[in-house]
C-alpha positions, 0 to 999 in steps of 0.5 A: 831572959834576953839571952834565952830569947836571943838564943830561940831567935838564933836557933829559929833563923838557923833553921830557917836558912837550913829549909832554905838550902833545903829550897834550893832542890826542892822546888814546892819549899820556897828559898827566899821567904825562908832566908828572909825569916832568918834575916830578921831572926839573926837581925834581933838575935845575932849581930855576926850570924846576920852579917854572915848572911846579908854578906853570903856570896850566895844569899846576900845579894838577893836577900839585899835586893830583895828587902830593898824592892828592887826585885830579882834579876829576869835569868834568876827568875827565868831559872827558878820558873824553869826548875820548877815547872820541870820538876813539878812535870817529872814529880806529876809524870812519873812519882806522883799517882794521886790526882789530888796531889798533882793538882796541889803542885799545879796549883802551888807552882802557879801561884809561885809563878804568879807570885814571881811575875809580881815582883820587879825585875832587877835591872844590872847596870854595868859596871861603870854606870854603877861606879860613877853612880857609887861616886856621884852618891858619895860626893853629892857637890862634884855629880852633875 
């Protein structure tokens, strides 16, 4: 019976990042909450699966960051915002004719980028602050 289980939760979580990927180009599916869901399904499912994704050089620092609170970097944000305001225009301009539908997009878009002010922005160290830092936490007695 866990077998069968692990196998629905491998599967979920394949699908889950595949409308994440799918969320990359459309702007009204989200990414993250997407990539989040099949974290947890591959963390219950798939020891390599979630090892995959956490180490994913395009997912798994975000998703690192993101688990953890420390939020997402202000050019991360800054890019989403812009993609989505412009496609929601161009859908709302020149694809879309149904005013209802075009208020729903307003309405998602703002709540996404309400959503995104929310969070916190991640800060970058440099590298060497990070290194010694990485140090200092490692050899608790030899930090100052």
């Amino acid at each position: 019976m866990k077998r069968f289980f692990n196998g629905i939760l491998t599967a979920a979580g394949t699908l889950f990042v595949a409308l994440g990927l799918i969320g990359i180009f459309v702007p009204v599916l989200p990414t993250t909450p997407f990539l989040l869901l099949a974290a947890a399904c591959y963390a219950r499912s798939s020891a390599r699966f979630y090892r995959w994704l956490m180490n994913h050089p395009w997912f798994g620092e975000s998703i690192r960051n993101y688990r953890a609170g420390r939020g997402i970097p202000l050019r991360e944000k800054l890019f989403v915002l812009l993609a989505l305001w412009l496609t929601i225009g161009i859908s709302g301009l020149f694809v879309l004719s149904n005013l209802w539908v075009e208020g729903a997009l307003v309405a998602i878009a703002a709540g996404v980028t309400v959503h995104l002010a929310a969070l916190p922005t991640l800060r970058r160290e440099p590298a060497v602050r990070r290194a010694v830092g990485a140090i200092a936490a490692d050899e608790p007695g030899q930090a100052e």
